[in-house]
C-alpha positions as CSV (number, residue, x, y, z in Angstrom):
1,X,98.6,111.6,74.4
2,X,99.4,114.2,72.0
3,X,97.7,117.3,73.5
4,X,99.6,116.0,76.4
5,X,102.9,116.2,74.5
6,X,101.9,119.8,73.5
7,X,101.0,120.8,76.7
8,X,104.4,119.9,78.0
9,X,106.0,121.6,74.8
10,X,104.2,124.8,75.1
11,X,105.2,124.8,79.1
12,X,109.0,124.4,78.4
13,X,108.9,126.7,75.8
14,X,107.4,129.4,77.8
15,X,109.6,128.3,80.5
16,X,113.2,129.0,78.4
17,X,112.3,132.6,77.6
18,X,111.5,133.4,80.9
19,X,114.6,131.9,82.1
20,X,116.8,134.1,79.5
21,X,115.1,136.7,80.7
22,X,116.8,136.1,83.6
23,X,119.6,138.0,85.4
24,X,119.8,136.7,88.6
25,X,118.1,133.2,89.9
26,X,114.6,133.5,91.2
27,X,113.7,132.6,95.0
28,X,111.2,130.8,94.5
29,X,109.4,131.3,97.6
30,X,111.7,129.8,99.5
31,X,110.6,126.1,98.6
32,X,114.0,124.6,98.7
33,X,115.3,126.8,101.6
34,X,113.5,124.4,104.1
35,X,113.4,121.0,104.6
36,X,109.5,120.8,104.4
37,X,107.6,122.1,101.9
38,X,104.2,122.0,101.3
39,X,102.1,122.7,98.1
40,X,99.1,121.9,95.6
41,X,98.9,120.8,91.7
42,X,96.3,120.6,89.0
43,X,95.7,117.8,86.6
44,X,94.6,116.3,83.3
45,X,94.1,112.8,83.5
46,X,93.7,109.8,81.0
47,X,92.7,106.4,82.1
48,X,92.2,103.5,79.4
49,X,92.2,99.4,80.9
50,X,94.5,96.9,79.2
51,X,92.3,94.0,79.0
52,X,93.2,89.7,79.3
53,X,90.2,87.9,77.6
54,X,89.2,84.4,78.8
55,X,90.3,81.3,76.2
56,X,86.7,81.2,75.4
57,X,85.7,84.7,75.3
58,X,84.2,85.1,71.6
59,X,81.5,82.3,72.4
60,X,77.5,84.2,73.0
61,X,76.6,84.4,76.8
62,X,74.4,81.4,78.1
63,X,71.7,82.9,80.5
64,X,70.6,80.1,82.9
65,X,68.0,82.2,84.4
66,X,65.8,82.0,80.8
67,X,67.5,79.2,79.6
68,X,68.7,80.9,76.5
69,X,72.1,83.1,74.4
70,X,71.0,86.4,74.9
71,X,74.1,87.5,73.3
72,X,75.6,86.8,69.7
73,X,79.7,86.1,69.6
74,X,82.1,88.6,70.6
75,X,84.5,89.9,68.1
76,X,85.9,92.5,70.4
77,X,86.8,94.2,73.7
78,X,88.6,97.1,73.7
79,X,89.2,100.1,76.1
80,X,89.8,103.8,75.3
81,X,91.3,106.6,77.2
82,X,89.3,108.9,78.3
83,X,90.0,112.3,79.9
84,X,89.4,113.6,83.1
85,X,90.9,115.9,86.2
86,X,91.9,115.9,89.4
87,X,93.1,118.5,92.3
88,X,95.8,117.6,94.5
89,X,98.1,118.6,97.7
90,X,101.6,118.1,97.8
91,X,104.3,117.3,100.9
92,X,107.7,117.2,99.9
93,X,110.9,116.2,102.3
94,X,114.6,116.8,101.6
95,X,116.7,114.5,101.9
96,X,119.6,115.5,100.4
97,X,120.1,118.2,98.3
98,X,119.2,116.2,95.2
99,X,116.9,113.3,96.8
100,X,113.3,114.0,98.2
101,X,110.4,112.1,99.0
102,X,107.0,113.7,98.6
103,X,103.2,112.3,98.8
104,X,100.7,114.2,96.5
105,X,97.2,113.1,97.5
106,X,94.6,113.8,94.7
107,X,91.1,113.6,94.1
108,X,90.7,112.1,91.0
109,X,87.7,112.8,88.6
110,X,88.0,110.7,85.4
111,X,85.2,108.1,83.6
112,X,86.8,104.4,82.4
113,X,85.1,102.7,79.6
114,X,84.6,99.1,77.6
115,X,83.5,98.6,74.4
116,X,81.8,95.5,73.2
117,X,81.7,94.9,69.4
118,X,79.2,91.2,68.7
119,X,79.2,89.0,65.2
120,X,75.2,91.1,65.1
121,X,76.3,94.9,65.4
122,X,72.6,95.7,66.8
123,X,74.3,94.4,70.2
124,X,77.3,96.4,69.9
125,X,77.7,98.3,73.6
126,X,79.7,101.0,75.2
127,X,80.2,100.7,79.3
128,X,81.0,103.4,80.8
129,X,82.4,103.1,84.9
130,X,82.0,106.1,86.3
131,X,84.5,106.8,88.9
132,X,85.6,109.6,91.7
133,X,89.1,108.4,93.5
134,X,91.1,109.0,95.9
135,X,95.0,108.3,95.2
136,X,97.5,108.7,97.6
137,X,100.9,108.0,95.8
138,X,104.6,107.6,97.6
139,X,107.0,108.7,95.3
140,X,110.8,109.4,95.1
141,X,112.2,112.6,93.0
142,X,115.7,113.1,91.7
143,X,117.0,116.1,91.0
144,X,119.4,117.5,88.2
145,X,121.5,120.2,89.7
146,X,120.1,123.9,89.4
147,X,120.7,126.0,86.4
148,X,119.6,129.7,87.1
149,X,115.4,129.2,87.2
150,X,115.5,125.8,85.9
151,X,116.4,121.9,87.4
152,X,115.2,118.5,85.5
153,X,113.4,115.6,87.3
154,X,112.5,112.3,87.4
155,X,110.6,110.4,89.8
156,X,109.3,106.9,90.5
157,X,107.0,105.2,93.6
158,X,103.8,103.5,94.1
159,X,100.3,104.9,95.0
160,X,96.9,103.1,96.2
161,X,93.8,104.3,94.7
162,X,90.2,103.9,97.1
163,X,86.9,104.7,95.0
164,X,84.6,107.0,96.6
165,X,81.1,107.7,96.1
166,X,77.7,105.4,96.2
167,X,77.8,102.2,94.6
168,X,75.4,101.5,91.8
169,X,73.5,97.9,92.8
170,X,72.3,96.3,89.4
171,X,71.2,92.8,91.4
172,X,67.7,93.6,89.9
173,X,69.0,94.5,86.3
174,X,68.2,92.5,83.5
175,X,71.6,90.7,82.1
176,X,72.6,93.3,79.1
177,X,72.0,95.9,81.5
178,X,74.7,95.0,84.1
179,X,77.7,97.0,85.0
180,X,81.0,96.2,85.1
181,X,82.6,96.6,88.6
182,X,86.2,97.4,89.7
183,X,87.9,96.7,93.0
184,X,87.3,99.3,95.4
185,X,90.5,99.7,96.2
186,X,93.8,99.1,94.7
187,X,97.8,99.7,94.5
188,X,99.9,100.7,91.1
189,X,103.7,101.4,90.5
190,X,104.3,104.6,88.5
191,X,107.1,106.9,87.2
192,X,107.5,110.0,85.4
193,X,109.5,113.7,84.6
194,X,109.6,117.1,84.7
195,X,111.2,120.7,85.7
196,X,111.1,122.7,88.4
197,X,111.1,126.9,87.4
198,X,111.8,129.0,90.2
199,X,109.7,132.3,90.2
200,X,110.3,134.7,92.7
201,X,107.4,133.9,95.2
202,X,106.3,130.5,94.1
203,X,108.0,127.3,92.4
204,X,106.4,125.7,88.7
205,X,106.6,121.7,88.1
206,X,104.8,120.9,85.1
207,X,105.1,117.1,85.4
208,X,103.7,113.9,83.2
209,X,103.1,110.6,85.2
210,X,102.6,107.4,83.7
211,X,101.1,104.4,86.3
212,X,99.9,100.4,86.0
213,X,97.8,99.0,88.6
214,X,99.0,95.8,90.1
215,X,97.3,92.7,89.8
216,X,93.6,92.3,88.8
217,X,91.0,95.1,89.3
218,X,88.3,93.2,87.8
219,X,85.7,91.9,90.5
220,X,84.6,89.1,88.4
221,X,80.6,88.0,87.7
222,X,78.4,85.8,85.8
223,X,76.7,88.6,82.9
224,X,77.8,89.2,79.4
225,X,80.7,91.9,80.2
226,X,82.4,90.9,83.1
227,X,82.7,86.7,82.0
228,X,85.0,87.1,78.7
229,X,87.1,89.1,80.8
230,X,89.9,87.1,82.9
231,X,91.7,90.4,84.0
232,X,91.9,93.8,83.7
233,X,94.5,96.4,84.7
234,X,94.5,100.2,84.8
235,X,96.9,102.5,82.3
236,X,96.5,106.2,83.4
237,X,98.6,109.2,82.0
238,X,98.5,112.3,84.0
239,X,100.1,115.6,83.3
240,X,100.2,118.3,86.3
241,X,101.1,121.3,87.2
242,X,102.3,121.7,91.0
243,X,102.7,125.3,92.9
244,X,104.7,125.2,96.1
């Protein structure tokens, strides 16, 4: 989160100089001279999952199969963001001079894990959910008037997220070494801010996002990780830069 704050800093600082260097306002390629616009963006991404435990979800798993624990108690689960990227395509609409709508499909690149800490620290274990996406988010920008280069933003909407790729089938795995699965697909609300700098042949939106899935993403299972669990939901911070 921070080197996201510095990013952004380090963007709007840049920004201001250029824009006092400024006589006359840029073009900007023409972006906001037609209705339809069309462009693409660049991201750093940060996922973490905000987890709800089950009343009982310290107590050691039972596995039926051997008639055995195979696990101590739990003292802790816990997520952590961790970073990833994604490329993206943008189509914006005008609706009114200070109104748009736009859809910015992206391919998203970023790794989602759980941590696992047991009363016996020998079991402690990191899983690790290795993910390529596809999200296609709706959103809705207002717009500040124009002054010279520069206008402020904020928008809000909703996206749905589809995982892509082969799925990993653990049927044969033994208990501790079972994966944690996520629904395929799945919708979240987000909202964020930002700037648009007019160059002369291109417009600059640096841009942070925050979004929360809906509902629960866990697809639930009898093994050690996924049964302490009662529901898990998605956090992701993204910070991007689009070109139109």
């Amino acid at each position: 989160m921070i080197k996201i704050r510095c990013l952004l800093v380090v963007c709007l600082m840049f920004c201001c100089k250029f824009l006092l260097a400024q006589n006359v306002p840029a073009w900007g390629g023409g972006a906001d001279q037609q209705d339809l616009s069309f462009g693409f963006s660049f991201s750093y991404v940060s996922s973490d999952f905000k987890i709800v435990k089950k009343p009982d979800w310290r107590k050691p798993f039972f596995d039926a199969t051997n008639n055995q624990y195979i696990t101590d108690s739990l003292n802790g689960i816990s997520s952590k963001g961790t970073p990833g990227f994604a490329i993206g395509f943008l189509t914006r609409y005008t609706l009114t001079e200070h109104f748009e709508v736009r859809i910015t499909p992206s391919l998203v690149f970023a790794d989602r894990n759980l941590t696992y800490t047991y009363a016996n620290p020998d079991q402690n274990q990191v899983k690790q959910l290795q993910t390529t996406s596809v999200d296609i988010p709706l959103s809705f920008k207002l717009k500040s008037d124009r002054l010279g280069d520069f206008r402020a933003y904020i928008l809000g909407g909703v996206k749905y997220t589809k995982a892509i790729g082969t799925k990993k089938n653990d049927a044969n795995l033994d208990p501790m070494d079972k994966l944690v699965k996520n629904a395929g697909g799945f919708s979240s609300y987000e909202a964020g801010l930002g700037c648009d700098i007019y160059f002369e042949f291109f417009k600059l939106s640096p841009q942070i996002k925050v979004s929360n899935s809906f509902g629960n993403i866990l697809v639930p299972e009898n093994h050690p990780f996924s049964s302490p669990i009662s529901k898990l939901s998605l956090h992701t911070v993204m910070f991007s830069l689009f070109f139109e």
